[in-house]
C-alpha positions as CSV (number, residue, x, y, z in Angstrom):
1,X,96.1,140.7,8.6
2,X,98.3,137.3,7.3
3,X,100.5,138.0,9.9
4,X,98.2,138.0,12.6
5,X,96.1,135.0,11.0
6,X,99.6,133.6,11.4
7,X,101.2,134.1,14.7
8,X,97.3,133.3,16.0
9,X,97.4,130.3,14.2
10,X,101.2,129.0,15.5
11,X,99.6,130.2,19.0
12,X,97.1,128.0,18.5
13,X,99.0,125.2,17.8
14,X,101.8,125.7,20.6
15,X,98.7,125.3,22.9
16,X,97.2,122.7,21.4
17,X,100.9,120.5,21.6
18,X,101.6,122.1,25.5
19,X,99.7,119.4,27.3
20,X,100.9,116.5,25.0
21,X,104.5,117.4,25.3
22,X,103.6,117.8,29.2
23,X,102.3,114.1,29.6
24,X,105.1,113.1,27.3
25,X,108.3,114.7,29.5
26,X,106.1,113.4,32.5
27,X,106.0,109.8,31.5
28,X,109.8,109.7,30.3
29,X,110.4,110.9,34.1
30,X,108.8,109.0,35.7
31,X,109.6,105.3,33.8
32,X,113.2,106.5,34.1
33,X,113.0,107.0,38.0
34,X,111.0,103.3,38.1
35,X,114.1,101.6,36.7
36,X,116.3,103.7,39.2
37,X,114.4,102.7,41.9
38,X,114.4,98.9,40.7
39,X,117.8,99.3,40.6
40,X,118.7,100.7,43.9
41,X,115.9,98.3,45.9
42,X,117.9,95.4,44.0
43,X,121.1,96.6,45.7
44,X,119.6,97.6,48.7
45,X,119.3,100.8,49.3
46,X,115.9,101.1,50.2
47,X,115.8,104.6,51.9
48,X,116.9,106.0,47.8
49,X,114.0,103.9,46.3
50,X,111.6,105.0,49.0
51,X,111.9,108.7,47.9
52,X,112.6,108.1,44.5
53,X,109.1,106.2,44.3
54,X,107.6,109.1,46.4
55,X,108.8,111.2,43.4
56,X,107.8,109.3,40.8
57,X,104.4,108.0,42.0
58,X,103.7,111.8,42.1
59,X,104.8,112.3,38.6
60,X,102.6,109.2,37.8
61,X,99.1,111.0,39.4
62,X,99.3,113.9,37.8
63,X,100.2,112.1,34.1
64,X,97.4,109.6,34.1
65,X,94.7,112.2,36.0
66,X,95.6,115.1,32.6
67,X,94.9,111.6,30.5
68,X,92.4,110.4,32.0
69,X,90.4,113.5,32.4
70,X,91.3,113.9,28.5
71,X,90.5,110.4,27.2
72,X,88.8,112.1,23.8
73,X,92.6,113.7,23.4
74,X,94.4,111.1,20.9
75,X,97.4,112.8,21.0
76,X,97.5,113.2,25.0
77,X,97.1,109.2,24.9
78,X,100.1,108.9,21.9
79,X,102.2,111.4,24.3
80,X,101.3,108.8,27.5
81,X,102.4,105.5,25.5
82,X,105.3,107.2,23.6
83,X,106.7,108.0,27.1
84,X,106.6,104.9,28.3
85,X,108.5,103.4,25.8
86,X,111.2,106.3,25.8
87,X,111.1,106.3,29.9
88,X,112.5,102.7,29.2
89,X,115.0,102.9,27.2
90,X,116.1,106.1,29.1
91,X,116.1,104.5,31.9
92,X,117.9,101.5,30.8
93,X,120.7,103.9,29.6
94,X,120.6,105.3,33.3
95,X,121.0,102.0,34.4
96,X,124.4,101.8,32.7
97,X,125.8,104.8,34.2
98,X,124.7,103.8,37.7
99,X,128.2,102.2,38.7
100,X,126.8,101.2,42.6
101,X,127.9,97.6,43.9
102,X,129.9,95.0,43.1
103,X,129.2,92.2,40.4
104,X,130.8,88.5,40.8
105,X,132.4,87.8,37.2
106,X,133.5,84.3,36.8
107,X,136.1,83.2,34.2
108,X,136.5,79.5,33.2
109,X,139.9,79.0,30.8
110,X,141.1,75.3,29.9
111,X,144.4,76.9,29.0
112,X,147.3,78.0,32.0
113,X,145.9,80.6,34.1
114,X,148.7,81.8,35.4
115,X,149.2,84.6,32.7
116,X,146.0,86.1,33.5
117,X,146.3,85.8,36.9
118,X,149.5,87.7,36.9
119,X,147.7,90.4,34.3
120,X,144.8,90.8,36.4
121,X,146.9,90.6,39.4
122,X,149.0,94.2,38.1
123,X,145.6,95.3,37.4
124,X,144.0,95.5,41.3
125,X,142.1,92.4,40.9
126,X,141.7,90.1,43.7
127,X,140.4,86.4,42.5
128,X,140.2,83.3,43.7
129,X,141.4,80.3,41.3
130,X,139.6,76.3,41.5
131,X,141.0,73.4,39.4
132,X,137.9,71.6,37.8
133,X,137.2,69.2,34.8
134,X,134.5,69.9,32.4
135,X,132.7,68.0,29.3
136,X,135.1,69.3,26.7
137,X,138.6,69.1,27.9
138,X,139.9,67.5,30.8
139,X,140.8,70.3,33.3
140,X,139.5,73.6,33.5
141,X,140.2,76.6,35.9
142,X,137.7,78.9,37.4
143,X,138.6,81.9,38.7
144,X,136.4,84.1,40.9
145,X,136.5,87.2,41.5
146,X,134.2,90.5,43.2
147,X,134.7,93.4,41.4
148,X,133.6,97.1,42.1
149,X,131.1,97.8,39.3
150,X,133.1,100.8,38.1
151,X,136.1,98.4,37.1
152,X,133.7,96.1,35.3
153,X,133.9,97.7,31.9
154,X,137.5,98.2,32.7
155,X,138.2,94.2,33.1
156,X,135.5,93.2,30.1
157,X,137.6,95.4,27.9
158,X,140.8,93.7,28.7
159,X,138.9,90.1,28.6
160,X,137.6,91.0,25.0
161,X,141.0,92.2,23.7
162,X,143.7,90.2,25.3
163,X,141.9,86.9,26.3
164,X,138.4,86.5,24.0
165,X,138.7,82.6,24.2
166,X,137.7,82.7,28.2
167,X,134.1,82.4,28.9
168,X,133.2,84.5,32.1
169,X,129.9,84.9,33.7
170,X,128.5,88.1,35.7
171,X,126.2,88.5,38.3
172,X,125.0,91.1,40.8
173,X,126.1,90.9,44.0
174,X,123.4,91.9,46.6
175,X,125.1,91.7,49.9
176,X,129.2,92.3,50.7
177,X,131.3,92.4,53.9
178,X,131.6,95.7,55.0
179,X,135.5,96.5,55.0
180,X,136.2,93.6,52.5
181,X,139.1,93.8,50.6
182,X,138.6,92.7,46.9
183,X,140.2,95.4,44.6
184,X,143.8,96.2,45.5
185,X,143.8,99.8,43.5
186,X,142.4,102.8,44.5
187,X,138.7,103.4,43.3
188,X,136.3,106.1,42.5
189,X,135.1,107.4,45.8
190,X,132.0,106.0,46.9
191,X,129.7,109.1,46.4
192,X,131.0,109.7,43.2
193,X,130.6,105.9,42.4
194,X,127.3,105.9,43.7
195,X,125.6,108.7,41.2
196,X,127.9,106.7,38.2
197,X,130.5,109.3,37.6
């Protein structure tokens, strides 16, 4: 008889939890797939984002519509906000991974150049170099350069470790020349690339 109280009782409680842990999974989903979408529509690939949105306006319906329908449910309502917040970070995570595009990095260096150059040079990176003055020291050199976003972590590294007096600068670069050449190395293929792996 304890036993059955028992297993009744978990039974109980596992269906009490299913629709909670439901709206929960849902909402992690979906916030992830927002910031993938956000992502791709920044680098314009807005045939991805219209099918991801598809997806994760879907997902969205039917999480609100169990919440709404369930306002006196505290726990579906903890399950909908805790989601968000996880969908977020999960999807910032995500955003990481996602190695699409190309990033400008700029590095400005009052010291000689040329060392780097020639470092960065062995490395595959193509750059452009511009003689400048700033407020602090005389002469500066910038150096520009458009790198693949797979070889960004790859060139911050060797920045950090072998040259952490340069200040450099990245940005996302929306729009490239189709067929440009800026990285004199083989890279990841773009499929692969395009999915982060």
């Amino acid at each position: 008889m304890i036993r059955s109280v028992g297993v009744e009782s978990w039974g109980q409680f596992l269906g009490a939890a299913a629709l909670p842990i439901i709206i929960l999974i849902a909402r992690i989903v979906e916030i992830s797939l927002e910031t993938v979408r956000t992502i791709y529509i920044n680098r314009g690939h807005a045939n991805l984002a219209g099918w991801i949105g598809i997806t994760k306006t879907g997902i969205w319906l039917l999480s609100t519509g169990i919440v709404i329908t369930n306002l006196g449910d505290y726990w579906n309502l903890f399950a909908y906000l805790g989601g968000y917040g996880i969908g977020t970070l999960l999807g910032m995570q995500i955003e990481n991974m996602i190695s699409l595009g190309h990033v400008i990095v700029r590095l400005i260096t009052p010291a000689d150049p040329q060392p780097l150059i020639t470092e960065l040079s062995a490395l595959g990176y193509g750059m452009t170099r511009i003689e400048g003055s700033g407020s602090f020291s005389n002469t500066v050199t910038i150096i520009f350069m458009i790198v693949p976003r797979t070889e960004l972590g790859r060139l911050l590294g060797v920045l950090s470790t072998c040259h952490p007096d340069i200040l450099y600068t990245v940005e996302d670069v929306r729009n490239l020349k189709e067929g440009a050449k800026i990285f004199h190395r083989d890279t990841k293929s773009r499929i692969l690339g395009f999915f982060g792996l």
